[in-house]
C-alpha positions in Angstrom: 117.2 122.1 72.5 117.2 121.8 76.2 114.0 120.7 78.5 114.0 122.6 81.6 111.4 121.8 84.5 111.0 126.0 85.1 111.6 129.1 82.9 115.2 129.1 84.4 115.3 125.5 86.0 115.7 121.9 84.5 112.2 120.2 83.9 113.7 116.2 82.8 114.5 115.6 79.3 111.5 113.4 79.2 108.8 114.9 81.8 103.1 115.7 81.5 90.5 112.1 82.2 87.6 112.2 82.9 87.2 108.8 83.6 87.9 105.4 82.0 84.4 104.7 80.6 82.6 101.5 80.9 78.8 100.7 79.7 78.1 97.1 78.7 75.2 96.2 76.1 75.3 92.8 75.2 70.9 92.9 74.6 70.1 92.9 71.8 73.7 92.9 69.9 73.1 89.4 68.3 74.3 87.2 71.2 72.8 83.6 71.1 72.6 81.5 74.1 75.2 78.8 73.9 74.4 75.3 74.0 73.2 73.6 76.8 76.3 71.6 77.2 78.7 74.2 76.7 80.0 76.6 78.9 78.7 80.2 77.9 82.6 81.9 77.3 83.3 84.8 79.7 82.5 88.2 78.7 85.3 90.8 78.3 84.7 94.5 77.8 86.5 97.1 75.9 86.2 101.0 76.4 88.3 102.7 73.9 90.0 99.6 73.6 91.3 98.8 77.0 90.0 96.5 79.3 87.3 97.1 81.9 87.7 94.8 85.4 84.8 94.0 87.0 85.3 92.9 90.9 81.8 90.4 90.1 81.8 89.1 86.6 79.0 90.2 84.2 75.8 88.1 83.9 74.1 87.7 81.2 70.4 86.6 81.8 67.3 86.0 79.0 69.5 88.4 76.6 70.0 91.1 78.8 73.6 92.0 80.9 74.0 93.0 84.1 77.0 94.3 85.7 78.5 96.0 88.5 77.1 100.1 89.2 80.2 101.7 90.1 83.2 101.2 87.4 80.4 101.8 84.4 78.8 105.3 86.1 82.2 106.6 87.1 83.7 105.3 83.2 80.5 107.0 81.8 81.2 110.4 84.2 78.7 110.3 86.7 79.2 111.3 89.6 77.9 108.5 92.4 75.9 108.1 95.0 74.0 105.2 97.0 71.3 105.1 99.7 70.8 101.7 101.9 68.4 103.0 103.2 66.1 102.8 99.9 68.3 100.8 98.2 68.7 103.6 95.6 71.9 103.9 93.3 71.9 107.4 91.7 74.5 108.6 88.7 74.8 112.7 88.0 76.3 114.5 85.6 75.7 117.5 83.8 72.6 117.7 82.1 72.0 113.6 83.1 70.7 112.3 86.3 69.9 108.5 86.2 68.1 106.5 89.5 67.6 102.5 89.8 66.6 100.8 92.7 67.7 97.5 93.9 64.7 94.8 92.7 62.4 97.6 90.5 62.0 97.4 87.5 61.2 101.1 87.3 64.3 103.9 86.9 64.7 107.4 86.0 66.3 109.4 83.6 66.0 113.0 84.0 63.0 112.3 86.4 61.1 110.5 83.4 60.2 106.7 84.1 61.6 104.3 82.1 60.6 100.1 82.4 63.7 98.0 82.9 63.8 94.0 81.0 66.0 93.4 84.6 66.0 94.6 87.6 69.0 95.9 89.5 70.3 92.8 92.1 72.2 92.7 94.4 75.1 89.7 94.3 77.8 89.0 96.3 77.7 92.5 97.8 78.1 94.2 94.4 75.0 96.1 92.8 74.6 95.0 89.3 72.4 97.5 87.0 71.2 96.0 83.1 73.8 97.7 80.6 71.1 98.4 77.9 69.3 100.8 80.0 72.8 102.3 81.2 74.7 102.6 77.8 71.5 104.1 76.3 70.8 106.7 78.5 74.1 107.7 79.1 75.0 107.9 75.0 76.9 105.4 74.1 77.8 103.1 71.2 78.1 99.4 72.1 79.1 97.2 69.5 79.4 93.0 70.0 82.4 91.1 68.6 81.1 87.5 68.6 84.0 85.7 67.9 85.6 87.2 71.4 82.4 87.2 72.7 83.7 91.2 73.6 81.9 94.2 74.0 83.8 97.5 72.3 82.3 100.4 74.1 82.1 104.0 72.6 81.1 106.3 75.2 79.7 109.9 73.6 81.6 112.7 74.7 80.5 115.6 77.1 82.1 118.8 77.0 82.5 120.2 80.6 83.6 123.1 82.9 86.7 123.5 84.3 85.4 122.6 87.6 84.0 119.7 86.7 87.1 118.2 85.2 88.9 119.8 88.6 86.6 116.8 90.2 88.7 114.3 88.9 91.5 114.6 91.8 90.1 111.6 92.9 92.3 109.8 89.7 95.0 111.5 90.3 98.2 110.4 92.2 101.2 111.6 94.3 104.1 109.7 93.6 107.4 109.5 96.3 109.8 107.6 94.6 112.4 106.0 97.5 116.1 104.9 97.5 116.9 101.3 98.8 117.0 102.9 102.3 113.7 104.2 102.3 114.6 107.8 102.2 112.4 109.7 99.4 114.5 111.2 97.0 112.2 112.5 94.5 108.3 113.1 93.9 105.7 113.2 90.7 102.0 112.9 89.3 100.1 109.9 87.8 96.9 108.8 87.2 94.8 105.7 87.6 94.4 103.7 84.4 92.1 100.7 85.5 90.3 99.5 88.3 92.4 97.6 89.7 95.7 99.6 90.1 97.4 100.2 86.4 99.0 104.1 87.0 101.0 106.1 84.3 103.3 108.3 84.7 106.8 109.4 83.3 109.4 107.0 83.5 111.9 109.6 84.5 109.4 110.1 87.4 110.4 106.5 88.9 114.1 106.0 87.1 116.7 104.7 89.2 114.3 104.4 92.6 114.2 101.4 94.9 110.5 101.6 95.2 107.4 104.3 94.8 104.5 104.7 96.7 101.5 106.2 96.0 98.9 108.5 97.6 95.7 109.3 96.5 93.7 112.3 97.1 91.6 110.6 100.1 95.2 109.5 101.6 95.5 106.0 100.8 98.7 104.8 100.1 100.5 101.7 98.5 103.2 100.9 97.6 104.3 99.6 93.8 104.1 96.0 93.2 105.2 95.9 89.8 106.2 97.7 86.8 103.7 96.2 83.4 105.0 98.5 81.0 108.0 101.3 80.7 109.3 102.9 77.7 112.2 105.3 78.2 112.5 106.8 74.9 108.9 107.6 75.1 109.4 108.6 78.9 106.4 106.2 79.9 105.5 103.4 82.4 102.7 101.4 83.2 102.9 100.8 87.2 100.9 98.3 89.5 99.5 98.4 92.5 96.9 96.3 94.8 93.2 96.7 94.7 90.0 96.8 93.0 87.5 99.2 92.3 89.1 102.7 91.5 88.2 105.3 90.2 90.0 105.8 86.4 90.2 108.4 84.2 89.1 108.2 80.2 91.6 108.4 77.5 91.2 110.9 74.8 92.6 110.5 70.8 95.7 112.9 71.1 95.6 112.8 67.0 92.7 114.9 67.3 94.1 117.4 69.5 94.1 121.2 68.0 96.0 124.2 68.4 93.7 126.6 70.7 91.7 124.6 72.7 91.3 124.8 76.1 93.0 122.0 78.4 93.8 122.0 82.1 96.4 119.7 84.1 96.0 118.1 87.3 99.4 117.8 89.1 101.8 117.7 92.1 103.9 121.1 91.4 106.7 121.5 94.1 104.7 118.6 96.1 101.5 120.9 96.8 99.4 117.9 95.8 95.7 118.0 93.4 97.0 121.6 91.3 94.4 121.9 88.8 96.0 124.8 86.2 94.7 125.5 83.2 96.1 126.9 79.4 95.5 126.2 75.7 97.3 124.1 73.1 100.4 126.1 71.5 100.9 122.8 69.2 99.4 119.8 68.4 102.1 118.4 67.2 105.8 119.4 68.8 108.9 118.0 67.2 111.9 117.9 70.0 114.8 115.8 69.4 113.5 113.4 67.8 110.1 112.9 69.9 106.5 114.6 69.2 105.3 116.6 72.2 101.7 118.4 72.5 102.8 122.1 73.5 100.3 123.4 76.0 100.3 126.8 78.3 99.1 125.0 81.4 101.6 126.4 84.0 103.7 123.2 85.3 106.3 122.6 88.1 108.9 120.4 89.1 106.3 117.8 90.8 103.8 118.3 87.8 105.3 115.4 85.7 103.5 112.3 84.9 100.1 114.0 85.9 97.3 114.1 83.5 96.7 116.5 80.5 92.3 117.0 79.9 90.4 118.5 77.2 87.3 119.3 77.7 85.7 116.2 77.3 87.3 115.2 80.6 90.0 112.8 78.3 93.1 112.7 78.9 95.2 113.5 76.1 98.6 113.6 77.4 100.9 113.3 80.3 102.4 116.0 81.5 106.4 115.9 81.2 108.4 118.7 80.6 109.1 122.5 79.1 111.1 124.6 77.0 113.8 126.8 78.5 111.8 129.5 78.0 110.2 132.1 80.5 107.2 132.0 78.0 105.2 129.0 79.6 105.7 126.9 77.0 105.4 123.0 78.1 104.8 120.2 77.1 102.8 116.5 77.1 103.9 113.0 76.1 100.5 112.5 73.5 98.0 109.6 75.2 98.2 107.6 71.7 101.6 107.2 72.9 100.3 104.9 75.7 98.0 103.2 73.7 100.5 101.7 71.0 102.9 101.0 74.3 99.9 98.9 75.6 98.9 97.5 72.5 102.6 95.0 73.1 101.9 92.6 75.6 102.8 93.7 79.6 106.1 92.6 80.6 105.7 92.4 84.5 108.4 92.5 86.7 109.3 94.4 90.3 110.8 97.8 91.4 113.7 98.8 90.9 113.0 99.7 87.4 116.5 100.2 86.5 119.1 97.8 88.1 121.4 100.1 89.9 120.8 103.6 90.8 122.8 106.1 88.8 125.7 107.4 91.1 124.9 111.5 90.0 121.4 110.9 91.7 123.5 110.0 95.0 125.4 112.9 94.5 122.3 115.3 94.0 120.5 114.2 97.5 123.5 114.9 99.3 124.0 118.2 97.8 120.7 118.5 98.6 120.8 117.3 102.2 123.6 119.6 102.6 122.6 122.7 101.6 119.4 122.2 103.7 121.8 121.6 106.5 124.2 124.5 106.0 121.8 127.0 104.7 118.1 125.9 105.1 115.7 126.7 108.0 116.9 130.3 109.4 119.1 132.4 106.5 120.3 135.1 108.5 123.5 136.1 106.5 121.7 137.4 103.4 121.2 140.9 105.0 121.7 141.6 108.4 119.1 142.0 110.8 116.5 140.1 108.7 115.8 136.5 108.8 114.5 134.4 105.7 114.0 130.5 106.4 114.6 128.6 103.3 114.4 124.9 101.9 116.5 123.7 99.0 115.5 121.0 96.2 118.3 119.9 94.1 117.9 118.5 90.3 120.6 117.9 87.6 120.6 117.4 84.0 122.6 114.2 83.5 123.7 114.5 80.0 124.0 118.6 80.4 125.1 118.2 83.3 123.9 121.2 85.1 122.7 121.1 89.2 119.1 123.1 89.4 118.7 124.3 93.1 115.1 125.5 94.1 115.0 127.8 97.6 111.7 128.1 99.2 110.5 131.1 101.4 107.1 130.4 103.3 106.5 133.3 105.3 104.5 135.4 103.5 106.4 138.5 105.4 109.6 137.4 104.8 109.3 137.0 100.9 107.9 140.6 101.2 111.0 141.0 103.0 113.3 140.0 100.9 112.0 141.7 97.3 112.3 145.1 99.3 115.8 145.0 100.7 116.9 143.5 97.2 115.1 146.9 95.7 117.6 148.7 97.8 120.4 146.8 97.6 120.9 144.9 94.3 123.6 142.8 94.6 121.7 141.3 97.5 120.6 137.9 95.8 123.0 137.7 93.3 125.4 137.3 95.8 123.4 135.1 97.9 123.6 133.0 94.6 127.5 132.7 94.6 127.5 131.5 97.4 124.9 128.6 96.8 126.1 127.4 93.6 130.4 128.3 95.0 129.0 125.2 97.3 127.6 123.6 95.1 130.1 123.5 92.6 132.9 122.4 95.1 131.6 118.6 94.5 130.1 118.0 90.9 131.7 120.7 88.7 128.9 121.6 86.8 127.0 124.9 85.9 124.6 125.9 88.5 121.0 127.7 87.9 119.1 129.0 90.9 115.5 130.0 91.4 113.9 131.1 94.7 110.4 130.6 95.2 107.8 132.7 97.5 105.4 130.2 98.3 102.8 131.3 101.5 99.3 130.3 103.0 96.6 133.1 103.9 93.0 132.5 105.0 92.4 136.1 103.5 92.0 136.1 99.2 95.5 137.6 98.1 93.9 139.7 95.6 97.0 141.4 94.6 98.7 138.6 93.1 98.1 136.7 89.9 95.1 134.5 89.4 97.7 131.5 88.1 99.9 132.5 91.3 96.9 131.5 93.6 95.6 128.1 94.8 92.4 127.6 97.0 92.4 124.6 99.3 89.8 122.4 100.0 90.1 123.6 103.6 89.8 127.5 102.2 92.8 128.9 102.6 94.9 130.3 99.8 98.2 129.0 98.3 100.2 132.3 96.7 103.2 130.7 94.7 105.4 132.5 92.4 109.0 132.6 91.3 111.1 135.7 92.7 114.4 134.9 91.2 116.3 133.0 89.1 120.5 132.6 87.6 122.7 130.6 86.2 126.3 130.4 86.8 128.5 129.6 84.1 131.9 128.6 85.6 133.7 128.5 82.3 132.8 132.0 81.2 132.8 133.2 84.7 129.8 135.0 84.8 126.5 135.1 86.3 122.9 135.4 84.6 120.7 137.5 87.0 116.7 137.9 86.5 113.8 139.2 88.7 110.5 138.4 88.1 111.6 135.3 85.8 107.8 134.6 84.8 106.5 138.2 84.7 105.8 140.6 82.2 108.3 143.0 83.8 111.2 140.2 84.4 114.5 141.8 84.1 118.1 139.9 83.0 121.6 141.4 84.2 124.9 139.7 83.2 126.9 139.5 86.4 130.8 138.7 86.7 131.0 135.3 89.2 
């Protein structure tokens, strides 16, 4: 069985949150004040059994906890917001507002006044709210494990709309993954584990690069410091970067997953960064060559791998990672419990690169690449004559298939209108526009070659006569129309050529073409 990153292209062998959630009750759970002459032991917080960093510690005062706003409203869902100018932290969500104001002992639930044992303070610059009041009103269990002097936190799960889930951008993350000159040579998805700069993603995302930075979806960028955990069987890895105080998803139980429900995937498909697509289960539980996959309809792209996988109850439950060779949408998730037993083990840091050396094949692949984008990128003139379509070229291989996968790009929303028309009238058109690609291609790795060009186009206008899944608003209004026009594969030893239009449409044709 072979993964493929589209219905006709390779999608890596090994290729697929709300928020992490954080509420601390430690009144009222039993805790006795230590000794006079002993040092009260530090406080460590669990949220579905991984660790919650705080930027200012917790402190624990008269029985009651306080700690810092942010990472427990954002872990809990809510949506932020703070006034200096009343001193006001607010935390929204649906159905749940909650207010506190810095040094009253007076908040708000729902607009109903509630009397706090604390007041929120202010210390160090850091807002620190009383966790009772918190955990209770936002639902959740808190449970006190005296011997580690740990709180295990259980937040109560929300369902919520698609477009509430969509919000979570913010934890999402473009990866550019470099070679040791600098020059990117391949892009991902990942998301933010913890606070302080733990990201998943696929470890095919990051194999064989030099280095990886990282974008988020407000443009800050870093660059990996250091790889905690990586599991290439499992195709997953723990990266780091520097800083404190971001914004983290919440894992899900991927053993609870079932067939039919409704889950949606934040991604980087073909580098148009914070995708939000949405699709069902197909399986809970996929067996593929040895590995178990959660099958899900959420349309993905070469780009989309790594990202995050939500139910919703805004958890992620997997990480998006590959398909089927299949122009039935079938893909596929590494399951999140996957994560958890690879972070039960303890972290193993060390720096990029992740492998030693990078694979000679991948050297191969980005000058084919840079090559084709030379000879025929930008202005294509010699597919018909008289008509001009500019293309780009992304190249991929399966290293143990060893077959190249070649994307071509047409932006101009004309000249992909263009090109389905004169290859109505004249059907050998792209087919032979194919030869030629993957002739050139073949002349330096001696593999098969499969092809797919891509109509991909802005318009400030709705496109309303293309596919809801084939459009993409931006946050800046416009519209995003992408959709695959057509795809082959040339098999050199057979000689032949496997034509198809429309490769992920109702209507897609296949023709069996001599090379």
């Amino acid at each position: 069985m072979r993964l493929e990153e589209n219905p006709i292209k390779k999608k890596s062998h090994h290729r697929l949150v709300t928020w992490f959630l954080a509420v601390v009750l430690l009144a009222g759970l039993g805790l006795q004040p230590a000794p006079a002459r002993a040092e009260a032991p530090a406080v460590k917080v669990l949220l579905d059994g991984l660790p919650v960093a705080f930027e200012e510690q917790p402190i624990l005062e008269d029985g009651t906890t306080l700690v810092a706003f942010r990472p427990i409203f954002e872990r809990l869902g809510l949506t932020v917001s703070w006034d200096p100018q009343t001193k006001t932290v607010s935390g929204v969500r649906t159905g749940l507002k909650i207010v506190l104001t810095i040094d009253q002992a007076k908040a708000y639930v729902n607009g109903q006044a509630v009397t706090l044992e604390k007041a929120p303070r202010l210390v160090n610059g850091n807002t620190l709210v009383p966790l009772r009041f918190v955990g209770e009103a936002s639902g959740a269990t808190v449970s006190w494990d005296g011997e580690t002097s740990t709180v295990l936190i259980a937040p109560m799960p929300v369902e919520r709309t698609v477009e509430e889930i969509a919000r979570q951008v913010d934890k999402v993350v473009y990866l550019e993954t470099m070679d040791e000159k600098g020059k990117a040579v391949g892009a991902g998805s990942g998301f933010l584990l913890t606070p302080d700069g733990r990201i998943v993603t696929n470890y095919h995302v990051v194999a064989g690069a030099s280095s990886v930075r990282v974008t988020l979806a407000d443009k800050r960028e870093y660059t990996v410091d250091q790889v905690l955990y990586a599991d290439e069987e499992k195709d997953l890895v723990v990266l780091k970067v520097k800083d404190i105080d971001l914004p983290v998803v919440q894992l899900g139980d991927s053993d609870q997953v079932k067939a039919g429900e409704t889950v949606v995937a934040i991604g980087s498909p073909l580098g148009m960064t914070n995708t939000v697509s949405t699709g069902i289960i197909s399986s809970a539980s996929r067996q593929l060559e040895g590995q178990t996959y959660i099958q899900t309809t959420a349309p993905l792209d070469h780009g989309s791998s790594g990202g995050p996988l939500f139910n919703l109850k805004g958890e992620v439950i997997g990480i998006t990672s590959g398909g089927l060779g299949s122009f039935a949408n079938l893909n596929l998730a590494v399951p999140i419990n996957e994560l958890k037993n690879l972070m039960e083990q303890p972290a193993a840091p060390k720096p990029m690169p992740l492998e030693e050396t990078r694979a000679d094949w991948f050297d191969m692949l980005m000058e084919l690449e840079d090559r084709l984008n030379d000879e025929f990128g930008g202005p294509v003139r010699y597919i018909a004559d008289g008509h001009t379509f500019h293309m780009s070229f992304e190249v991929d291989q399966d290293e143990e298939e060893g077959t190249i996968y070649i994307d071509a790009v047409v932006r101009d929303r004309q000249e992909g209108a263009d090109l389905i028309r004169l290859q109505q009238q004249s059907p050998n058109l792209i087919p032979d526009f194919f030869r030629k690609i993957g002739n050139e291609a073949h002349k330096d790795i001696p593999d098969n070659v499969q092809l797919m060009i891509w109509h991909s186009f802005r318009t400030t206008e709705f496109p309303s006569s293309y596919k809801p899944k084939q459009i993409e608003k931006d946050v800046d209004g416009s519209y995003i129309v992408t959709l695959p026009l057509y795809a082959g594969y040339l098999d050199f030893a057979e000689k032949k050529l496997y034509f198809m239009v429309d490769p992920s449409g109702r209507n897609s044709t296949e023709k069996e073409l001599p090379l």
